[in-house]
C-alpha positions in Angstrom: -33.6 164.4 -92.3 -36.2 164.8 -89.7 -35.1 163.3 -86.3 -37.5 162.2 -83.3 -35.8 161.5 -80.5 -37.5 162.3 -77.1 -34.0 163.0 -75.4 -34.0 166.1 -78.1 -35.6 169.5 -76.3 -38.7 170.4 -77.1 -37.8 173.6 -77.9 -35.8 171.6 -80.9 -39.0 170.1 -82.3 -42.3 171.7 -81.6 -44.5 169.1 -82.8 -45.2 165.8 -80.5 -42.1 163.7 -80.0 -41.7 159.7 -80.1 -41.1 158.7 -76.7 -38.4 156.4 -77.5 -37.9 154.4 -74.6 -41.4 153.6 -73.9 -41.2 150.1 -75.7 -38.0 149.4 -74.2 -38.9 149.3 -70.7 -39.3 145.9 -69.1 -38.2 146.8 -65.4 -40.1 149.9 -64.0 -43.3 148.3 -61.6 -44.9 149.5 -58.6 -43.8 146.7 -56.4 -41.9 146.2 -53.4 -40.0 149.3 -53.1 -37.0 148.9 -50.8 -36.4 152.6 -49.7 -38.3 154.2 -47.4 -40.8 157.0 -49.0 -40.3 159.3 -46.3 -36.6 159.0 -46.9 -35.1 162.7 -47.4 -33.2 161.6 -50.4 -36.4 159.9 -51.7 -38.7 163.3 -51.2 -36.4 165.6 -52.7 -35.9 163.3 -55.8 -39.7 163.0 -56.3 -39.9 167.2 -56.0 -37.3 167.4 -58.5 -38.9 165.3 -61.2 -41.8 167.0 -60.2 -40.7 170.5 -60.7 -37.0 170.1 -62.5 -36.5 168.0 -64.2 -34.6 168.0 -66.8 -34.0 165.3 -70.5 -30.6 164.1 -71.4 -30.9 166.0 -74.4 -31.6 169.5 -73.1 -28.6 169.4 -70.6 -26.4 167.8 -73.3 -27.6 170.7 -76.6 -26.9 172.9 -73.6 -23.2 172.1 -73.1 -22.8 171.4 -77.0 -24.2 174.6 -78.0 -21.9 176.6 -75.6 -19.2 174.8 -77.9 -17.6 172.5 -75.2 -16.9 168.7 -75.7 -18.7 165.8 -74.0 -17.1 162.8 -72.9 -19.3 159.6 -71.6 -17.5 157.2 -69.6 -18.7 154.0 -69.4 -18.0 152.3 -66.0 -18.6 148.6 -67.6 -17.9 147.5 -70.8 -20.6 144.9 -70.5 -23.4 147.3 -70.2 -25.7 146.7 -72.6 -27.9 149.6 -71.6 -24.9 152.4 -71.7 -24.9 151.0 -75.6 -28.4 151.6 -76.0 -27.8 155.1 -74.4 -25.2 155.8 -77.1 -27.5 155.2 -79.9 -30.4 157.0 -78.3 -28.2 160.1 -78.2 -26.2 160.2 -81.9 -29.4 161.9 -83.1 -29.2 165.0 -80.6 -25.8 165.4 -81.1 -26.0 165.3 -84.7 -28.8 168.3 -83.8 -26.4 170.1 -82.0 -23.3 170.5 -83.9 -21.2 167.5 -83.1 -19.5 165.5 -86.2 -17.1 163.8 -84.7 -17.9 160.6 -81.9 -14.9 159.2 -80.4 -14.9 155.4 -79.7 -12.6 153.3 -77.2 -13.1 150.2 -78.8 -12.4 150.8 -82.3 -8.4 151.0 -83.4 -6.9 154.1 -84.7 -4.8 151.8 -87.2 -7.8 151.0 -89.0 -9.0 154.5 -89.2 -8.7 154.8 -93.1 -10.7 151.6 -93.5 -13.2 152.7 -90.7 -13.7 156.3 -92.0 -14.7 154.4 -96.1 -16.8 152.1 -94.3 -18.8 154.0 -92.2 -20.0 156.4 -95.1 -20.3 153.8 -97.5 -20.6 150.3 -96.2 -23.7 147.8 -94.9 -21.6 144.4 -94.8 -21.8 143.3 -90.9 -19.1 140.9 -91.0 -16.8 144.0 -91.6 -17.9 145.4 -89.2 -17.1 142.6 -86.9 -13.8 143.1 -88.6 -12.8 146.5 -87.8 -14.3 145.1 -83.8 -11.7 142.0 -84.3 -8.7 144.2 -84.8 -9.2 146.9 -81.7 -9.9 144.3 -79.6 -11.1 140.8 -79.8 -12.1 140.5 -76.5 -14.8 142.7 -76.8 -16.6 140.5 -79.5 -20.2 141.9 -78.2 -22.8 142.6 -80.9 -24.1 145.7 -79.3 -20.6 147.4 -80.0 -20.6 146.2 -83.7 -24.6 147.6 -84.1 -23.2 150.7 -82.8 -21.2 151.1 -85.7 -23.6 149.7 -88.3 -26.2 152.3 -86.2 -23.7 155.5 -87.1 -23.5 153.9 -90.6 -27.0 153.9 -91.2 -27.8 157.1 -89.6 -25.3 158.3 -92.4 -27.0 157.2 -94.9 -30.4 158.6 -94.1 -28.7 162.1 -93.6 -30.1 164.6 -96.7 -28.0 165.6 -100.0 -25.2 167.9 -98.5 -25.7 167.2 -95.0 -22.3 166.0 -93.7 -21.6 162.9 -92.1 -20.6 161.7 -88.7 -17.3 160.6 -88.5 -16.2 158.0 -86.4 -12.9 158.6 -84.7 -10.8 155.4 -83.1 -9.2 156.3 -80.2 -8.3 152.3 -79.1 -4.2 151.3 -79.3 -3.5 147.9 -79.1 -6.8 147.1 -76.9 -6.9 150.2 -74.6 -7.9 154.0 -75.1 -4.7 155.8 -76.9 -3.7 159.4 -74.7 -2.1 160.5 -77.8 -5.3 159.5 -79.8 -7.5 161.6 -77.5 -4.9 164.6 -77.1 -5.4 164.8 -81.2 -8.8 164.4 -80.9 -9.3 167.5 -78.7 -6.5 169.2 -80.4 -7.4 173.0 -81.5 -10.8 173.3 -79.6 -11.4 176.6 -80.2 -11.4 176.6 -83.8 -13.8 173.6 -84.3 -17.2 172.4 -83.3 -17.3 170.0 -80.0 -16.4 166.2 -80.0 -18.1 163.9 -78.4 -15.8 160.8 -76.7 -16.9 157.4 -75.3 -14.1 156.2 -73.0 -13.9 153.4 -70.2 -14.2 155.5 -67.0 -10.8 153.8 -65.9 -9.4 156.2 -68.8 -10.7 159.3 -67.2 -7.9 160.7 -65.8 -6.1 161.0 -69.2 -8.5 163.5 -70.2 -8.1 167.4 -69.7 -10.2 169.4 -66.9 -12.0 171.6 -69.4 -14.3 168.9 -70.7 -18.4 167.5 -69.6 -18.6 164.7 -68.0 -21.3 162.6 -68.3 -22.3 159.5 -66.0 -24.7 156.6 -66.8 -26.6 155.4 -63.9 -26.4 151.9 -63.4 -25.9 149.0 -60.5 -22.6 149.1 -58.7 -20.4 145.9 -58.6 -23.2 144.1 -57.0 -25.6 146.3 -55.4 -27.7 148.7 -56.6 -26.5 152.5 -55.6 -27.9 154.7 -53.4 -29.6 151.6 -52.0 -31.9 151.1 -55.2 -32.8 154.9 -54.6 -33.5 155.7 -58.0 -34.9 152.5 -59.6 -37.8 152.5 -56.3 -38.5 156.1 -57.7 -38.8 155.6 -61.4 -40.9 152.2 -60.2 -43.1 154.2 -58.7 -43.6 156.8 -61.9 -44.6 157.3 -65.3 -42.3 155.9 -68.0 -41.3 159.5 -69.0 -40.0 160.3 -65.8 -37.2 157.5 -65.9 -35.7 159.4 -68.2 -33.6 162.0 -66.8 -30.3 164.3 -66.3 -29.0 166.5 -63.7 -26.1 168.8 -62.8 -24.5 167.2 -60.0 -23.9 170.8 -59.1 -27.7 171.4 -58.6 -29.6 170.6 -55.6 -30.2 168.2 -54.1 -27.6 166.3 -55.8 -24.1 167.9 -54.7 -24.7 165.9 -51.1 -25.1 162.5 -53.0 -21.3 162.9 -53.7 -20.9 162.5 -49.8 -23.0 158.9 -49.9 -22.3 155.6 -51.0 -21.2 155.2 -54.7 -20.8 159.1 -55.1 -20.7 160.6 -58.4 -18.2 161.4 -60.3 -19.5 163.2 -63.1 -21.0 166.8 -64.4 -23.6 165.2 -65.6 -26.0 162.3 -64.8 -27.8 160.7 -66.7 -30.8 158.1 -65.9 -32.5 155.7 -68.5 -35.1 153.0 -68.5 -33.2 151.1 -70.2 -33.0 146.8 -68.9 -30.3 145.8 -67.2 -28.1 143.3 -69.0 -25.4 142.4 -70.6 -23.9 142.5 -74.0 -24.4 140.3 -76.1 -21.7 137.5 -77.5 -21.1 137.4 -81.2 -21.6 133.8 -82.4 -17.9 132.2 -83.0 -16.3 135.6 -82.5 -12.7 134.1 -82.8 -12.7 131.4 -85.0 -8.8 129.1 -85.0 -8.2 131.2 -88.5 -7.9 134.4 -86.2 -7.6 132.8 -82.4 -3.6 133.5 -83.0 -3.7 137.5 -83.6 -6.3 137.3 -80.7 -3.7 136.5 -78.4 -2.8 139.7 -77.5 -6.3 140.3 -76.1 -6.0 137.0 -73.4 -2.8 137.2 -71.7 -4.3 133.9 -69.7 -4.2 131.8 -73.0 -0.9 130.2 -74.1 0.1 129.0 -77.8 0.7 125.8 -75.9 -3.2 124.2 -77.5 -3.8 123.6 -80.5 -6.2 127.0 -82.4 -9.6 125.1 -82.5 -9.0 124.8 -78.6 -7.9 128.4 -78.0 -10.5 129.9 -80.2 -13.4 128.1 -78.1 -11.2 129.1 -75.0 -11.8 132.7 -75.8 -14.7 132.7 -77.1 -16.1 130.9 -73.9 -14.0 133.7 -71.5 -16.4 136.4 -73.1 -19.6 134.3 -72.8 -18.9 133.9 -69.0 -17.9 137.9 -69.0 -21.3 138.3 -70.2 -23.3 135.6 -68.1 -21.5 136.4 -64.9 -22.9 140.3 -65.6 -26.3 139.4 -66.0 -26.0 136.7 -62.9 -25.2 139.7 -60.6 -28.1 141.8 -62.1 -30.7 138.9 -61.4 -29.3 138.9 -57.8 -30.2 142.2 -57.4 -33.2 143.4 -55.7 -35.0 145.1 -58.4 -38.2 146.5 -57.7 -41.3 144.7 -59.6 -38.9 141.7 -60.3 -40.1 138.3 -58.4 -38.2 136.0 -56.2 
């Protein structure tokens, strides 16, 4: 299967590649940037992209190749961009080696029934399903496309090619340490996994893997003071997509700022944004009872029509509240 991707290296693909984000972007303008061009931090960004820089993809085959496992942790679950990033990059790691992708929000219970349906399976309401039973309070389409993504992607691999495989690392609604200690078990004598983990989840994971950071608003400001987002305004849609070693100058001293990184790798992406989106009657009063577990501030005390809307109304606001703080930011090119 041919895969164009335009986070792969060149060096991977010597003909043209798609530049995958361009249709995506709706938030990079030239308009009121907010940090100072003759701010240091602002110069030696601009030299970098100028001179270094460097795609998600060629940092990422780098580590990958040198057989060592990637971990990206995701410091909001309702970041629909950090989704977007996810399916932007199965194709490159596909390219370099990996076969297994380890995912927080699916349940290692259900692995049997996940492994059958992600090589052989197209029905979205199972989907939602196997979603449901790691955790029903995140009932967010993007996570369930991310399955049917891996499941497609599958299918379009050639005769004899082998599969992804998605591993379940989720117990009971939260990332399982024994789940991840198996999943990195015997490193040396298999090719690299890849793991998707909240980054509250970080410190259960051993010293020896990459670390890879999304760049994205803080709790509700943008960091660095809207540093990098004034930068990519001012650019050309490929430069807005980007990686660094926070080794590497001139990024070790951003550890020492505001928001500091806490990551071997960064990673920047055009990407909107927003929030997930809600699935449609997620929890329904059939299922609102085994979705208890998931809404400790819900009591049996209602009748199930009640409780379903209840929860299915907790993860709208999760959602709304999200995108409310992103439309109070002062994003570059957005109007008043």
């Amino acid at each position: 299967m041919q895969l164009k991707n335009n986070f792969i290296p060149r060096t991977l693909y010597p003909v043209s590649l798609l530049l995958f984000f361009l249709f995506l972007l709706t938030s990079c303008h030239p308009d009121l940037p907010t940090v100072s061009e003759g701010n240091e931090d602002h110069i030696s960004l601009e030299k970098w992209l100028d001179e270094s820089r460097r795609t998600p993809g060629e940092l990422l085959t780098e580590e990958l190749i040198a057989e060592r496992s990637v971990v990206l942790t995701q410091d909001n679950l309702l970041r629909a961009d950090t989704v977007n990033l996810m399916k932007a990059i199965v194709p490159v790691l596909y390219v370099a080696g990996v076969r297994e992708l380890g995912l927080f929000f699916l349940d290692s219970a259900q692995q049997i029934e996940l492994d059958a349906y992600i090589l052989d399976g197209s029905d979205k309401t199972r989907a939602e399903k196997l979603l449901f039973s790691a955790n029903a309070a995140l009932g967010y389409s993007e996570y369930c496309d991310f399955i049917l993504y891996v499941r497609e992607f599958n299918g379009n691999l050639d005769a004899g090619e082998e599969a992804i495989r998605l591993l379940a690392l989720g117990e009971n609604g939260k990332t399982s340490p024994e789940i991840l200690t198996l999943a990195l078990e015997n490193q040396e004598q298999k090719p690299p996994v890849f793991l998707w983990i909240p980054a509250e989840d970080l410190e259960m994971l051993p010293e020896n893997l990459v670390i890879l950071s999304h760049h994205g608003p803080g709790k509700n400001t943008l960091r660095w003071n809207g540093l990098i987002e004034n930068v990519c305004a001012q650019r050309d849609i490929r430069d807005c997509t980007f990686a660094f070693r926070t080794t590497e100058p001139p990024f070790p001293g951003w550890n020492d700022k505001e928001a500091g990184i806490k990551a071997d790798i960064y990673i920047v992406t055009p990407f909107p944004y927003r929030a997930v989106q809600p699935i449609p009657d997620f929890i329904t009063p059939e299922t609102a009872a085994r979705a208890l577990t998931f809404f400790p501030e819900i009591s049996m005390e209602k009748p199930l029509s009640w409780i379903a809307f209840r929860m299915n109304r907790i993860t709208r606001k999760a959602a709304s509240g999200y995108n409310h703080m992103v439309e109070n930011l002062n994003l570059p090119g957005v109007s008043e």
